[in-house]
N, CA, C and O atoms as CSV, one atom per row, in Angstrom:
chain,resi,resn,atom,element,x,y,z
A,1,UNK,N,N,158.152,284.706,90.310
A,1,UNK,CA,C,158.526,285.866,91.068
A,1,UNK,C,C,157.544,286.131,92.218
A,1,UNK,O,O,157.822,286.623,93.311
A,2,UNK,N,N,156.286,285.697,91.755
A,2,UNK,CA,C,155.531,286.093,93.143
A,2,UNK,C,C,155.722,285.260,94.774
A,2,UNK,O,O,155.567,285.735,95.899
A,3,UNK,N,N,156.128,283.807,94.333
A,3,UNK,CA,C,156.113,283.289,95.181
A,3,UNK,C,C,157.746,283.581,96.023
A,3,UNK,O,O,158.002,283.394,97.213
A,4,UNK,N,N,158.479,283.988,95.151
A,4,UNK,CA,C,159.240,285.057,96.166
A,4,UNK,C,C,158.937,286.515,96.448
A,4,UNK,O,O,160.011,287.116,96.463
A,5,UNK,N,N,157.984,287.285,96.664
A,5,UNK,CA,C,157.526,288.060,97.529
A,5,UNK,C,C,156.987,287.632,98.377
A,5,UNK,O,O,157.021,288.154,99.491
A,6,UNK,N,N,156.124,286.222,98.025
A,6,UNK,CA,C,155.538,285.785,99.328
A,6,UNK,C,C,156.397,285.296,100.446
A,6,UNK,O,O,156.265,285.789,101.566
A,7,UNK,N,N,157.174,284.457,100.234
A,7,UNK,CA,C,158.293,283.861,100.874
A,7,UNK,C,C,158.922,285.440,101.498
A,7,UNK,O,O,158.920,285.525,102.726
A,8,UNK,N,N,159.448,286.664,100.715
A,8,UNK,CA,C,160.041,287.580,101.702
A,8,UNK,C,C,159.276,288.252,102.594
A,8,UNK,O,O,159.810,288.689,103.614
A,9,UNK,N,N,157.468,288.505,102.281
A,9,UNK,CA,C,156.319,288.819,103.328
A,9,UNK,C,C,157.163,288.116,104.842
A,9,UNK,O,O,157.775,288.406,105.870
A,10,UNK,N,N,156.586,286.933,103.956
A,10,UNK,CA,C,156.482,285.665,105.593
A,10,UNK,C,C,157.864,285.824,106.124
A,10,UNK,O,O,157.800,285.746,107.351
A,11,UNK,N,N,158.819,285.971,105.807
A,11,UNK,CA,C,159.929,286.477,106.851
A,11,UNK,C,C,160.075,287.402,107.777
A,11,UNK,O,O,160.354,287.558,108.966
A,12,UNK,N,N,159.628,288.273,106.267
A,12,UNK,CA,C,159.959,289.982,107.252
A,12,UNK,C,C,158.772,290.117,108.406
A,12,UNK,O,O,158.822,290.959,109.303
A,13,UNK,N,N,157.512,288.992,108.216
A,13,UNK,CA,C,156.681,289.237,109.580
A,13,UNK,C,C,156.952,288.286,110.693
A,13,UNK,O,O,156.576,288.411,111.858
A,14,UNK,N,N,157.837,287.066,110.046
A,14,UNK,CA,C,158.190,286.134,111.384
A,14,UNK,C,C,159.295,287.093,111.946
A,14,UNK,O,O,159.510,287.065,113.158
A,15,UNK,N,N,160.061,288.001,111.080
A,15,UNK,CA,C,161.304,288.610,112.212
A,15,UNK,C,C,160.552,289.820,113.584
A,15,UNK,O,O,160.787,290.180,114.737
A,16,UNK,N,N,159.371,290.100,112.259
A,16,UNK,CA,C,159.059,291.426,113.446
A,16,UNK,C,C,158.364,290.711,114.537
A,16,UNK,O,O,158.325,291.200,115.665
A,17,UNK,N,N,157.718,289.382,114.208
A,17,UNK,CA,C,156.955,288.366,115.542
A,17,UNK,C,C,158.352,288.587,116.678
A,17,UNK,O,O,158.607,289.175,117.728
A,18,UNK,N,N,159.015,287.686,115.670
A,18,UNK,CA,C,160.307,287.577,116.770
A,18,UNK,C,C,160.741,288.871,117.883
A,18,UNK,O,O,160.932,288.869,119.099
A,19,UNK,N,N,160.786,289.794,116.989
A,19,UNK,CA,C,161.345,291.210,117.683
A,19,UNK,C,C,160.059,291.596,118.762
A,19,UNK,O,O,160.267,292.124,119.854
A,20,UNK,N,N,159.119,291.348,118.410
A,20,UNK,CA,C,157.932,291.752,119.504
A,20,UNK,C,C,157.962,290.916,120.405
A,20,UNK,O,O,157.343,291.244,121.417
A,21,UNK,N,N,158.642,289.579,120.421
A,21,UNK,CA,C,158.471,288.854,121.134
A,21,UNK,C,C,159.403,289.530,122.469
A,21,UNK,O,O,158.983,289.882,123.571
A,22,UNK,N,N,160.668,289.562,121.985
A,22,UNK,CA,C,162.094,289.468,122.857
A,22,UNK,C,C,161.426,291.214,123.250
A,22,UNK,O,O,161.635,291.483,124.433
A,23,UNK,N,N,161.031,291.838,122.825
A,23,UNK,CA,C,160.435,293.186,123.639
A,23,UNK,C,C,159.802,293.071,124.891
A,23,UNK,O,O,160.006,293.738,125.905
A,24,UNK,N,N,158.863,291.973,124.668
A,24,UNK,CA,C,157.553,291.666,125.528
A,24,UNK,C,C,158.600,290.927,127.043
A,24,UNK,O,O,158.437,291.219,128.228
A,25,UNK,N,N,159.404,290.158,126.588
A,25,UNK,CA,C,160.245,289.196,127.272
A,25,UNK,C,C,160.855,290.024,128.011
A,25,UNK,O,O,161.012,289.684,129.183
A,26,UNK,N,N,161.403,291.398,127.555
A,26,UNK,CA,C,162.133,291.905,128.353
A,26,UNK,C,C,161.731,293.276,129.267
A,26,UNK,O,O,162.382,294.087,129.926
A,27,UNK,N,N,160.323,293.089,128.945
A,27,UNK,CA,C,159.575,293.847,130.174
A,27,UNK,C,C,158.422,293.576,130.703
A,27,UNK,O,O,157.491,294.276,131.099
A,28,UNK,N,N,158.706,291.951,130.629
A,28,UNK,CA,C,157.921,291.095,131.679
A,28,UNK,C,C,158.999,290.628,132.500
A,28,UNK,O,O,158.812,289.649,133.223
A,29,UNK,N,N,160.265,291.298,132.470
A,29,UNK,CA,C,161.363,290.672,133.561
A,29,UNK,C,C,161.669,288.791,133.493
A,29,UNK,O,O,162.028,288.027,134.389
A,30,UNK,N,N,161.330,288.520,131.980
A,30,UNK,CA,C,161.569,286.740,132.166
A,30,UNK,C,C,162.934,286.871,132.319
A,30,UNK,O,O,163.468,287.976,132.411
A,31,UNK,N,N,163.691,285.567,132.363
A,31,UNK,CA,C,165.126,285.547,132.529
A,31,UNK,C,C,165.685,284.755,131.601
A,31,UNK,O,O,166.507,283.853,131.762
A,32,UNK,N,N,164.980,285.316,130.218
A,32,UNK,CA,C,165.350,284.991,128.853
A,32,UNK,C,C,167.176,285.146,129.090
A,32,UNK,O,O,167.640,285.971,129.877
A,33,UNK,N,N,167.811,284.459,128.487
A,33,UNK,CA,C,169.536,284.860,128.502
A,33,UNK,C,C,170.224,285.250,129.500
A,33,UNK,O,O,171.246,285.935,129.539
A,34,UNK,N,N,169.252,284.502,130.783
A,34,UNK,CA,C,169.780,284.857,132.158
A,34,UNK,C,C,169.677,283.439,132.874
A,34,UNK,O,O,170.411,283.520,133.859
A,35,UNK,N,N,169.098,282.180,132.824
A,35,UNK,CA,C,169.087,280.891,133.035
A,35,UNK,C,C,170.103,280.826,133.502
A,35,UNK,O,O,171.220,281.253,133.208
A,36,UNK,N,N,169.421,279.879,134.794
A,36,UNK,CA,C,170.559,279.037,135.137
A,36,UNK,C,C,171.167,277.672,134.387
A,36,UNK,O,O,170.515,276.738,133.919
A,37,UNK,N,N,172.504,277.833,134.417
A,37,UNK,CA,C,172.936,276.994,132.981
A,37,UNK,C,C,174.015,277.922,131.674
A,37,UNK,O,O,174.879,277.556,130.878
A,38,UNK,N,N,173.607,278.772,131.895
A,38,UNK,CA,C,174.117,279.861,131.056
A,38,UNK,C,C,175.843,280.240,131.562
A,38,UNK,O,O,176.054,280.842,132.615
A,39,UNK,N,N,176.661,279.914,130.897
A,39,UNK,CA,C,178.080,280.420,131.301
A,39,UNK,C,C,178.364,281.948,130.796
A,39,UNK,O,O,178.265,282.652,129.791
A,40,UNK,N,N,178.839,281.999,132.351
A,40,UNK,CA,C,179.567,283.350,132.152
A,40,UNK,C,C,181.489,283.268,133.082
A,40,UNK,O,O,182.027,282.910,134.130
A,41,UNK,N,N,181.743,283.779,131.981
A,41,UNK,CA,C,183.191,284.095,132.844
A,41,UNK,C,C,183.982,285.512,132.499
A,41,UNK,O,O,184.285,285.988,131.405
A,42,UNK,N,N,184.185,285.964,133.732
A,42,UNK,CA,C,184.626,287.583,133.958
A,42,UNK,C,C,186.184,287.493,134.270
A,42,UNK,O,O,186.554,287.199,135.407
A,43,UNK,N,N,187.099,287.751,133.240
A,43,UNK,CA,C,188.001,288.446,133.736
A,43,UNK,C,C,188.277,289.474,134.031
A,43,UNK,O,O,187.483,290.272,134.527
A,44,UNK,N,N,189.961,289.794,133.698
A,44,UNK,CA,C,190.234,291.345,134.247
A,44,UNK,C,C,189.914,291.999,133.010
A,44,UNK,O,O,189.065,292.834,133.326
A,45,UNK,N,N,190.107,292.074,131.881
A,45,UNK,CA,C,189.594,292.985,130.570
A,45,UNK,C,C,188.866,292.282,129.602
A,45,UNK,O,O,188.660,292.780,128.495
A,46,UNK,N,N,188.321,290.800,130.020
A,46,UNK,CA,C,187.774,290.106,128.834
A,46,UNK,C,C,186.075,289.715,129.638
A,46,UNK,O,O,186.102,289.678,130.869
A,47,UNK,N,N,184.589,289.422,128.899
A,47,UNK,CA,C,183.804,288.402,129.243
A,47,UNK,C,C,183.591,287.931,128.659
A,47,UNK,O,O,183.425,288.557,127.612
A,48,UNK,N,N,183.300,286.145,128.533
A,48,UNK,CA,C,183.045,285.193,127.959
A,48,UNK,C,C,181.573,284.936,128.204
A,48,UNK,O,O,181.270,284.838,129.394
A,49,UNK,N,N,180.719,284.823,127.429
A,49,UNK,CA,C,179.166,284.654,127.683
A,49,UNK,C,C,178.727,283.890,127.109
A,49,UNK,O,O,178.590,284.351,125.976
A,50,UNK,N,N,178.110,282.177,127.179
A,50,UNK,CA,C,177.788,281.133,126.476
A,50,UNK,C,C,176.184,281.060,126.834
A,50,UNK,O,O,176.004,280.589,127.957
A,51,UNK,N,N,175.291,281.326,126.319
A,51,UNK,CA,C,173.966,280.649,126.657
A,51,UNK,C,C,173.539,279.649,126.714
A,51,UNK,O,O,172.556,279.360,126.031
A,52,UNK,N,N,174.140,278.738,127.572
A,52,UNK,CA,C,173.814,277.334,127.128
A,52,UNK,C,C,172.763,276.758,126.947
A,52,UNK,O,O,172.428,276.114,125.953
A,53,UNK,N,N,171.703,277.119,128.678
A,53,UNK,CA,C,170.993,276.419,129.009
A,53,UNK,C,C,169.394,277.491,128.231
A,53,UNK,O,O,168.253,277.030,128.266
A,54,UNK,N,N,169.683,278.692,127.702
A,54,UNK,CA,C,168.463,279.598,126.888
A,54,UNK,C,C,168.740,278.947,125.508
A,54,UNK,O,O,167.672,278.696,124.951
A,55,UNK,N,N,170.063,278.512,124.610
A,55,UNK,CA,C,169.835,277.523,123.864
A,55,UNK,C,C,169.551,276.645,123.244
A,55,UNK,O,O,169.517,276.452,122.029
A,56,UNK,N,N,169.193,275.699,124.617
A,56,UNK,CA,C,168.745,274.786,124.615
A,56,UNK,C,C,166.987,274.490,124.754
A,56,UNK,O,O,166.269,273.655,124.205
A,57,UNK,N,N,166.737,275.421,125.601
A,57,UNK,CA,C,165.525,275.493,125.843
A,57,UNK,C,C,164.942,276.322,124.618
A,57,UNK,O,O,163.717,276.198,124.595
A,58,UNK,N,N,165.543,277.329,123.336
A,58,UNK,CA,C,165.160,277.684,122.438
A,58,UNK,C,C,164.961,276.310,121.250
A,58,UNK,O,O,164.058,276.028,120.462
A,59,UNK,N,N,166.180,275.719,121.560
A,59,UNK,CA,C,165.965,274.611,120.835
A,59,UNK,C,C,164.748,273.535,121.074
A,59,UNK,O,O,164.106,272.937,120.211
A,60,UNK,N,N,164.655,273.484,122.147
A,60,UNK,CA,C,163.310,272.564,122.420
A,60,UNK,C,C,162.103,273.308,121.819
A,60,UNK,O,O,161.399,272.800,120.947
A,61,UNK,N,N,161.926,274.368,122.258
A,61,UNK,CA,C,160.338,274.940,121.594
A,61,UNK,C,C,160.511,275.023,120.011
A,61,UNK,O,O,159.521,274.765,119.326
A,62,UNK,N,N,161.555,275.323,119.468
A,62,UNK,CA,C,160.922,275.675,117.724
A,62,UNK,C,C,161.326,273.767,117.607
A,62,UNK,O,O,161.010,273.201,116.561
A,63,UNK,N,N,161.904,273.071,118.566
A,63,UNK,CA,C,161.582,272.119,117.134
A,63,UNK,C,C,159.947,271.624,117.770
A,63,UNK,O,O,159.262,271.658,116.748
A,64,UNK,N,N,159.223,271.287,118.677
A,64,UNK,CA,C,158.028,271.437,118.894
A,64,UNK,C,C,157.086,272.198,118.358
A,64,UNK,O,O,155.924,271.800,118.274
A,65,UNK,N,N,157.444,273.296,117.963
A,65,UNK,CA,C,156.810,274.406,116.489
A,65,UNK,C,C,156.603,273.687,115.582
A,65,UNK,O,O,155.581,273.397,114.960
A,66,UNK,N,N,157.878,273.324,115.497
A,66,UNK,CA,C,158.103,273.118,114.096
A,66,UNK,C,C,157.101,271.118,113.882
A,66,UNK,O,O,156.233,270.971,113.021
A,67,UNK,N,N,157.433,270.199,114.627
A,67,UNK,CA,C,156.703,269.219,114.501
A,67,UNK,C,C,155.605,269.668,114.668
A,67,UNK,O,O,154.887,268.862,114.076
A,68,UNK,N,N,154.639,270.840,115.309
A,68,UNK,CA,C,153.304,270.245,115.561
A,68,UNK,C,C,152.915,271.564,114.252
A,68,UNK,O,O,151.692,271.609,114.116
A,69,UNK,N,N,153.468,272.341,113.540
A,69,UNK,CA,C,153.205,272.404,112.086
A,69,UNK,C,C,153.808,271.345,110.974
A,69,UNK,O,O,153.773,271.660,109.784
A,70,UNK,N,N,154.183,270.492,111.256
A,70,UNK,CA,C,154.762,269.360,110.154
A,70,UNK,C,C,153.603,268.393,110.420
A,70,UNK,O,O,153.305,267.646,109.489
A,71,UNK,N,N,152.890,268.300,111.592
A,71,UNK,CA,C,151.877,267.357,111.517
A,71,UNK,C,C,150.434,268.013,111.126
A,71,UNK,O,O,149.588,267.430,110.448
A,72,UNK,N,N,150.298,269.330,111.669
A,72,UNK,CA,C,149.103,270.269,110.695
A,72,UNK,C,C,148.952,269.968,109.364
A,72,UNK,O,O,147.871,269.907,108.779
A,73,UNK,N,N,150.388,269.720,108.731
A,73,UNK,CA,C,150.422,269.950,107.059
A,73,UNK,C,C,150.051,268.667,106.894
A,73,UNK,O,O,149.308,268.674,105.912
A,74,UNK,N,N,150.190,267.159,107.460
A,74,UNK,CA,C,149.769,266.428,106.970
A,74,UNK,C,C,148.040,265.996,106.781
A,74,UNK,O,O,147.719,265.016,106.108
């Protein structure tokens, strides 16, 4: 049982990392979810909003996280 409290610690502080992060992001004016690359399409009563290219570039950094803690552990 303990090692699931630990496991729910380490979440609930990677979410609030996360949440401090996208705070910081969005009043340093980055253009987090604003990239060029990013689809948008406007109709008359509908928008379609794809992030492609903030996606992708999210995808590049955690898996770089994530390898250069997979090589720490070794």
């Amino acid at each position: 049982m303990a090692d699931l409290g630990k496991l729910l610690v380490c979440c609930g502080l990677l979410i609030a990392l996360v949440g401090a992060l996208l705070i910081a992001s969005g009043r340093m004016n980055l253009p987090v979810g604003r990239l060029p690359g990013d689809l948008i399409y406007k109709g008359k009563n509908t928008t379609f909003y794809f992030p492609l290219a903030t996606s992708i570039l999210v995808s590049i950094v955690l898996s770089l996280i994530l390898y250069l803690v997979a090589r720490a552990r070794r």
